[in-house]
NUVO-846502 format. One record per atom (N, C-alpha, C, O): residue in one letter; atom name; x, y, z; residue number from 1. Coordinates in Angstrom, 1 decimal. Layout:
BEGIN
 residuo atomo      X      Y      Z num
       a    CA      X      Y      Z NUM
...
END
This chain:
BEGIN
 residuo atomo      X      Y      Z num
       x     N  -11.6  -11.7    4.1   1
       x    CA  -12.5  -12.1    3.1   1
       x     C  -13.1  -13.5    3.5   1
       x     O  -12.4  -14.3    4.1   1
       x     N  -14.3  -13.8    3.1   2
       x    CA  -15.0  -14.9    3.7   2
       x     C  -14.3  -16.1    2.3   2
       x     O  -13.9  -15.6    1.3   2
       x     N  -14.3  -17.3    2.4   3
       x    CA  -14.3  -18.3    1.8   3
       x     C  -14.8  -18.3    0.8   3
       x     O  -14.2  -18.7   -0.2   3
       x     N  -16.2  -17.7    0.7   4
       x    CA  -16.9  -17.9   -1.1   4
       x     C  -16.5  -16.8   -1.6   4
       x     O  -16.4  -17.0   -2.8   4
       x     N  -16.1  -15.6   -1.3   5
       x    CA  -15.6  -14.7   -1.7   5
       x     C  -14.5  -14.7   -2.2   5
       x     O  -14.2  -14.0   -3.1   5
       x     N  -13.7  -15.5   -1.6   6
       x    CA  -12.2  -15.9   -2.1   6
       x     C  -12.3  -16.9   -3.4   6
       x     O  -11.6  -17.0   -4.4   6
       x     N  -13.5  -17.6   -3.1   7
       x    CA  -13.7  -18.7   -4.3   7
       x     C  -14.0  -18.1   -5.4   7
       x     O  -13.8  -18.7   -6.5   7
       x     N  -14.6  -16.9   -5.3   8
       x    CA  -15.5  -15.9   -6.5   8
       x     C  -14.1  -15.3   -6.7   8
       x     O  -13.4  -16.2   -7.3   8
       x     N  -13.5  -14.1   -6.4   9
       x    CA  -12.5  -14.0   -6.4   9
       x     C  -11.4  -14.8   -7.4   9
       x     O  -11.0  -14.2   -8.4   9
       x     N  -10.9  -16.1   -7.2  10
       x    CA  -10.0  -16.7   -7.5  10
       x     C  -10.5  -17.0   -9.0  10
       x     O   -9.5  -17.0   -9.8  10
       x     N  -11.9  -17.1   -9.5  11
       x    CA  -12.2  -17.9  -10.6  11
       x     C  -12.5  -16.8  -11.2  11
       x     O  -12.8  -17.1  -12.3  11
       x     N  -12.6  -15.4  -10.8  12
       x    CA  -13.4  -14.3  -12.2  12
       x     C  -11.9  -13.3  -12.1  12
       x     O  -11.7  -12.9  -13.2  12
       x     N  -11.0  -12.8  -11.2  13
       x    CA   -9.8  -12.0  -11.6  13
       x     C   -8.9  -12.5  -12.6  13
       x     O   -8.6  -13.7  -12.8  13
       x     N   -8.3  -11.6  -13.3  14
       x    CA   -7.8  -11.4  -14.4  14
       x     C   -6.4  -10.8  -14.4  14
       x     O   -6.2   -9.7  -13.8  14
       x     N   -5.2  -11.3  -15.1  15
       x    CA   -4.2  -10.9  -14.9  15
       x     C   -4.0   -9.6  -15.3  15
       x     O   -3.0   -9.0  -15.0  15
       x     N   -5.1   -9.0  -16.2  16
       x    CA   -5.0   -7.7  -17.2  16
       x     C   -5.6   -7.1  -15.9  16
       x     O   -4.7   -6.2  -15.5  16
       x     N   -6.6   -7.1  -15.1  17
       x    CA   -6.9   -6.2  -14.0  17
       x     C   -6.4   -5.3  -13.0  17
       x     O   -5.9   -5.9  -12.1  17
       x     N   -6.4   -3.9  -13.0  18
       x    CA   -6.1   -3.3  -12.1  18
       x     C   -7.0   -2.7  -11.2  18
       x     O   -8.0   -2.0  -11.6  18
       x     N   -6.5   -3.0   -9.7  19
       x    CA   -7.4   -2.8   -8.4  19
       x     C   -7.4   -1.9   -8.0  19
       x     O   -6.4   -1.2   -8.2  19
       x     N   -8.6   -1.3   -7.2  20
       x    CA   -8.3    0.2   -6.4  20
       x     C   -9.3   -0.7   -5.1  20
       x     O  -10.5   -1.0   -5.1  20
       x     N   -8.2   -0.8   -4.0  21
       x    CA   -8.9   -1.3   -2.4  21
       x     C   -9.2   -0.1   -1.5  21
       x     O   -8.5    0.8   -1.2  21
       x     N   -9.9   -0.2   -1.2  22
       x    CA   -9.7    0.9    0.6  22
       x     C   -9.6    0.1    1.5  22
       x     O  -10.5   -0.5    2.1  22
       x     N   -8.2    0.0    1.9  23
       x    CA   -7.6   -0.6    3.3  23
       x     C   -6.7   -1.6    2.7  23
       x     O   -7.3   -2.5    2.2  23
       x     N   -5.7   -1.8    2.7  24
       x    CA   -4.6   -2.6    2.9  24
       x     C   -4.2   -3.8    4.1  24
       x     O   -4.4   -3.7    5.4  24
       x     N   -3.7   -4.8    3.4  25
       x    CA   -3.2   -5.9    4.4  25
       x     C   -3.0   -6.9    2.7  25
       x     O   -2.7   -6.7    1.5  25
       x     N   -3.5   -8.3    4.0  26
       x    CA   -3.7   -9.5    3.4  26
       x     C   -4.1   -9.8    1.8  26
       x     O   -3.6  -10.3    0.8  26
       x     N   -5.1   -9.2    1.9  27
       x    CA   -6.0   -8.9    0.1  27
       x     C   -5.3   -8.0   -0.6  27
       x     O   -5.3   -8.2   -1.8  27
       x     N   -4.6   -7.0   -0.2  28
       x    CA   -3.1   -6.5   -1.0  28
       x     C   -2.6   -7.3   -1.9  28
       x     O   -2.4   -7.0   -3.1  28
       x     N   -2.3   -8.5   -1.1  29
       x    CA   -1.3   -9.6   -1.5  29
       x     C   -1.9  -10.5   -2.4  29
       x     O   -1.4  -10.8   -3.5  29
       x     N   -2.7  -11.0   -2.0  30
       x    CA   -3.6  -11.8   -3.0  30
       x     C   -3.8  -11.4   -4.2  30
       x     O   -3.4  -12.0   -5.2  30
       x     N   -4.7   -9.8   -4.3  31
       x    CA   -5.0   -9.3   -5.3  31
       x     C   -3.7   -9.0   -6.2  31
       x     O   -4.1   -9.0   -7.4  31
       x     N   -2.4   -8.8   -6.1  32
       x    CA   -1.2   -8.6   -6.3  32
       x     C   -0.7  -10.3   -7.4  32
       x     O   -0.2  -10.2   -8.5  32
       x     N   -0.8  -11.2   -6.8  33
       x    CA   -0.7  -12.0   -7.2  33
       x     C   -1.3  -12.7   -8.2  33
       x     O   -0.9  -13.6   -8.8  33
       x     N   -2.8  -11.8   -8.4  34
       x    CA   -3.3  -12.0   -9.4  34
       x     C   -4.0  -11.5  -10.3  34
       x     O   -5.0  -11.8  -10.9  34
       x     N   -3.0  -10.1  -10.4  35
       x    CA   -3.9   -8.9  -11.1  35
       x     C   -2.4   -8.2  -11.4  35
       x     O   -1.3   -8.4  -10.8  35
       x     N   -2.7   -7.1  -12.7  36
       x    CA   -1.5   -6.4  -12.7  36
       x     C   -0.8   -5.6  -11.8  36
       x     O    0.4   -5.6  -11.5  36
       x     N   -2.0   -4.6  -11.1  37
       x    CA   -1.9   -4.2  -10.5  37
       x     C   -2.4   -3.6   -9.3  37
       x     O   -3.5   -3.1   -9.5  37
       x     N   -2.1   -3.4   -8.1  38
       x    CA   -3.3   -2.7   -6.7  38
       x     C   -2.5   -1.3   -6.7  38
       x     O   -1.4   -0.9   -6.9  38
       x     N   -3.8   -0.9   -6.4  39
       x    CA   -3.8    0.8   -5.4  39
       x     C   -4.7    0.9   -4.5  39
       x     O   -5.9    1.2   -4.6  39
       x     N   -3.7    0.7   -3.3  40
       x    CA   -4.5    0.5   -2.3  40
       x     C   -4.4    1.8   -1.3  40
       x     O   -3.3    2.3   -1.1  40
       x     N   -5.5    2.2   -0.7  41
       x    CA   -5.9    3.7    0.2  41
       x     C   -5.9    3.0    1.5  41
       x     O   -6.7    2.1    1.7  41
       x     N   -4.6    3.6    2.7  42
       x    CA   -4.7    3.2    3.6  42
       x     C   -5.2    4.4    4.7  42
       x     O   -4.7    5.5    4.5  42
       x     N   -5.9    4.3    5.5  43
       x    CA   -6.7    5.3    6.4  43
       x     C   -5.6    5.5    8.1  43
       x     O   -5.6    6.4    9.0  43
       x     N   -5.1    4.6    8.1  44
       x    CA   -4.6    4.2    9.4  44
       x     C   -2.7    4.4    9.0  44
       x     O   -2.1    3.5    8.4  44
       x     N   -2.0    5.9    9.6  45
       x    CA   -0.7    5.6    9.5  45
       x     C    0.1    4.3    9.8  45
       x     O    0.9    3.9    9.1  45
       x     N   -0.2    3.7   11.2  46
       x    CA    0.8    3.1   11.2  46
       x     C    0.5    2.0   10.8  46
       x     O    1.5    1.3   10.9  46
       x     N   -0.6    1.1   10.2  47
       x    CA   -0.7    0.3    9.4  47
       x     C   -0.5    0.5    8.3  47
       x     O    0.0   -0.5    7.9  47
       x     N   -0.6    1.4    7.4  48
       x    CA    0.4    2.4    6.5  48
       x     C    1.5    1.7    6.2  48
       x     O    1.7    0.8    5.4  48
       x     N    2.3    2.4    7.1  49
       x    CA    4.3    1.9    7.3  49
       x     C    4.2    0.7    7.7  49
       x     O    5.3    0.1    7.4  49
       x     N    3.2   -0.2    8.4  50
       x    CA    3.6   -1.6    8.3  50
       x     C    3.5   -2.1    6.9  50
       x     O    4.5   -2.4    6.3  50
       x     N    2.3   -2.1    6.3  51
       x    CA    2.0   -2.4    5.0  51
       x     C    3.5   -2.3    4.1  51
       x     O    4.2   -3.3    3.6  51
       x     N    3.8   -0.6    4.2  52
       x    CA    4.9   -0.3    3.2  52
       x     C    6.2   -0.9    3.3  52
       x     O    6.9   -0.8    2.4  52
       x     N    6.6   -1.7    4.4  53
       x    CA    7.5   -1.8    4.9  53
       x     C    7.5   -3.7    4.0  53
       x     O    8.5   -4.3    3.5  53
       x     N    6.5   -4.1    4.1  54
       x    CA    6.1   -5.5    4.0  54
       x     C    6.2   -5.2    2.4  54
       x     O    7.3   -5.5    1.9  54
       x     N    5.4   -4.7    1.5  55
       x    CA    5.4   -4.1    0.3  55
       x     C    7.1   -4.5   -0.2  55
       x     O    7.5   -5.5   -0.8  55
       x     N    7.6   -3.7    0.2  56
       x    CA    9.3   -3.4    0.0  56
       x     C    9.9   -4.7   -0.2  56
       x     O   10.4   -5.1   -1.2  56
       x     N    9.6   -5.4    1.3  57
       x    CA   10.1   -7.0    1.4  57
       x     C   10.0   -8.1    0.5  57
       x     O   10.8   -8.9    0.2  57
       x     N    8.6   -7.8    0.2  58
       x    CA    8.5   -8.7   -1.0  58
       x     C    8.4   -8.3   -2.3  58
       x     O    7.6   -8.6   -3.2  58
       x     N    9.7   -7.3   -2.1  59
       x    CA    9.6   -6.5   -3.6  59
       x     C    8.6   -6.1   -4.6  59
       x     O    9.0   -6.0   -5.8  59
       x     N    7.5   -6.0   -4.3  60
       x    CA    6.4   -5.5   -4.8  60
       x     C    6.1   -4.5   -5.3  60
       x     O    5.1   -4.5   -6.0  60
       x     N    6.8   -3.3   -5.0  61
       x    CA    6.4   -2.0   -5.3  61
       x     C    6.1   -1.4   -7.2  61
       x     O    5.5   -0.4   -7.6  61
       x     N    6.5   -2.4   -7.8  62
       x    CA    6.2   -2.3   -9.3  62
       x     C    4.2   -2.8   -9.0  62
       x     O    3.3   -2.1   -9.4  62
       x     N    4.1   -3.7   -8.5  63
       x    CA    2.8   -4.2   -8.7  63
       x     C    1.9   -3.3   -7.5  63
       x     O    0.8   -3.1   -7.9  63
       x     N    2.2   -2.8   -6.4  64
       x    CA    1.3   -2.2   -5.8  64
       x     C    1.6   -0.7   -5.4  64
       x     O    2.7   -0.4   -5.0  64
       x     N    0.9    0.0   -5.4  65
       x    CA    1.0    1.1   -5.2  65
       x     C    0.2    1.5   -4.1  65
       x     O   -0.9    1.9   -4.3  65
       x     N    0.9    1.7   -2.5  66
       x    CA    0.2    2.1   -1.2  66
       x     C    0.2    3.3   -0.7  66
       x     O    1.3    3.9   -0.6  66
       x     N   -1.2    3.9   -0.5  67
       x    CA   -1.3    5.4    0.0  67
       x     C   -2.1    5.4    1.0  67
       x     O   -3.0    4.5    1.2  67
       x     N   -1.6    6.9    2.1  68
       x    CA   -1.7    7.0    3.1  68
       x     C   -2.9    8.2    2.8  68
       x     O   -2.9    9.2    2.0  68
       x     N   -3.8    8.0    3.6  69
       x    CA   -5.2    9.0    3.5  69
       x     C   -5.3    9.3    4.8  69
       x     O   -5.3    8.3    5.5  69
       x     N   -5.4   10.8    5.2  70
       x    CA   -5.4   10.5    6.5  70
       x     C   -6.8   11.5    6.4  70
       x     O   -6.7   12.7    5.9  70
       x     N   -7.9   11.0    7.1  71
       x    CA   -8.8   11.1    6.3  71
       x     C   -9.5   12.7    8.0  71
       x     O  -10.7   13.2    8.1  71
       x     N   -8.7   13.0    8.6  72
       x    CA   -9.1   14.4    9.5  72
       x     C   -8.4   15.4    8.6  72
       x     O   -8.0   16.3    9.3  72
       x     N   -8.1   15.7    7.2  73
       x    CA   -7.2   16.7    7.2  73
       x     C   -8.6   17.1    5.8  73
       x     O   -9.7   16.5    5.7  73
       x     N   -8.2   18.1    5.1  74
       x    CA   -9.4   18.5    4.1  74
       x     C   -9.2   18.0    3.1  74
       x     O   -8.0   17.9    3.0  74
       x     N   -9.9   17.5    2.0  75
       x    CA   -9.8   16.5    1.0  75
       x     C   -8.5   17.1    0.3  75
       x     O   -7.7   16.2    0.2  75
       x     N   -8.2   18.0    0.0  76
       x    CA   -7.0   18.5   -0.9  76
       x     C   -5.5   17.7   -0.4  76
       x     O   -4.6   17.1   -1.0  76
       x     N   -5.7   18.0    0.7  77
       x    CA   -4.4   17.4    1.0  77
       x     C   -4.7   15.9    1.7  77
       x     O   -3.8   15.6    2.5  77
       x     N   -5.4   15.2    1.5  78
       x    CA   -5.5   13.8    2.6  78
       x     C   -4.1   13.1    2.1  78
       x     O   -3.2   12.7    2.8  78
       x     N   -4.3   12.9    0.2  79
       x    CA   -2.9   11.6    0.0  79
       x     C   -1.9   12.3    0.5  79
       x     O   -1.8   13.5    0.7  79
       x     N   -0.6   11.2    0.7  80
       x    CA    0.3   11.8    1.1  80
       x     C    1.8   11.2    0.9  80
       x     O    2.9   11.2    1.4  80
       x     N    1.2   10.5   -0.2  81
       x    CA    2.4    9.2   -0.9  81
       x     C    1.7    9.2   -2.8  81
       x     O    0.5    9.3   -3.0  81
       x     N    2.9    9.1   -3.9  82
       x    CA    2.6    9.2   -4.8  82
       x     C    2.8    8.0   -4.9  82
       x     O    3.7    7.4   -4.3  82
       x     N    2.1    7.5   -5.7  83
       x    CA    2.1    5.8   -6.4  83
       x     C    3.7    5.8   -6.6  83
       x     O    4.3    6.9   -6.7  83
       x     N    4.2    4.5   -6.8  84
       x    CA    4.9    3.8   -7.1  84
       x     C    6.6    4.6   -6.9  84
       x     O    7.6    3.9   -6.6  84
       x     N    6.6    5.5   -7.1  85
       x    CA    8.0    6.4   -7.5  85
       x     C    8.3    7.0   -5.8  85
       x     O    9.3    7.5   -5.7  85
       x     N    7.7    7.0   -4.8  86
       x    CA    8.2    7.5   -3.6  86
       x     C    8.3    6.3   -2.9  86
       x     O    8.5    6.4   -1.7  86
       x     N    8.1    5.3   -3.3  87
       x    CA    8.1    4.0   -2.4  87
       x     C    9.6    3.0   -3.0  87
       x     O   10.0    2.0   -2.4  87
       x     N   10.1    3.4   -3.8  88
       x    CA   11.1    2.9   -4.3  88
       x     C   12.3    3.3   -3.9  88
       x     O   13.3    2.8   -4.3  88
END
């Protein structure tokens, strides 16, 4: 995220807010920190299991919920992780 974006960002999110990202990482975390809640759509497995793994670490899994989309397969099946209850 660029700098004014983060500045915009910081001054209009809301603790009652919940996020829906496409792509996971860094802004995960942030957004996490300052929102009820993320659901974030990851396209890339093994950034996926890194994500998930980091998630776990910092005990987060109540605040974010990470899914794996693997986006060659047919829409029916792409998710492949349920929010919050398979990550625990």
């Amino acid at each position: 995220m660029t700098p004014e974006s983060v500045d915009f960002l910081v001054k209009n999110l809301s603790p009652e807010f919940n996020v829906l990202e496409i792509g996971s990482g860094g802004s995960t975390f942030f957004f996490a920190r300052r929102c009820k809640s993320v659901t974030a759509v990851e396209l890339h497995k093994e950034y996926y299991e890194l994500c998930k793994t980091k998630v776990q670490e910092k005990k987060l899994t109540d605040k974010i919920d990470l899914l794996w989309c693997d986006p060659t397969l047919q829409r029916s099946a792409k998710i492949h992780e349920k929010p919050r209850e398979s990550q625990e």
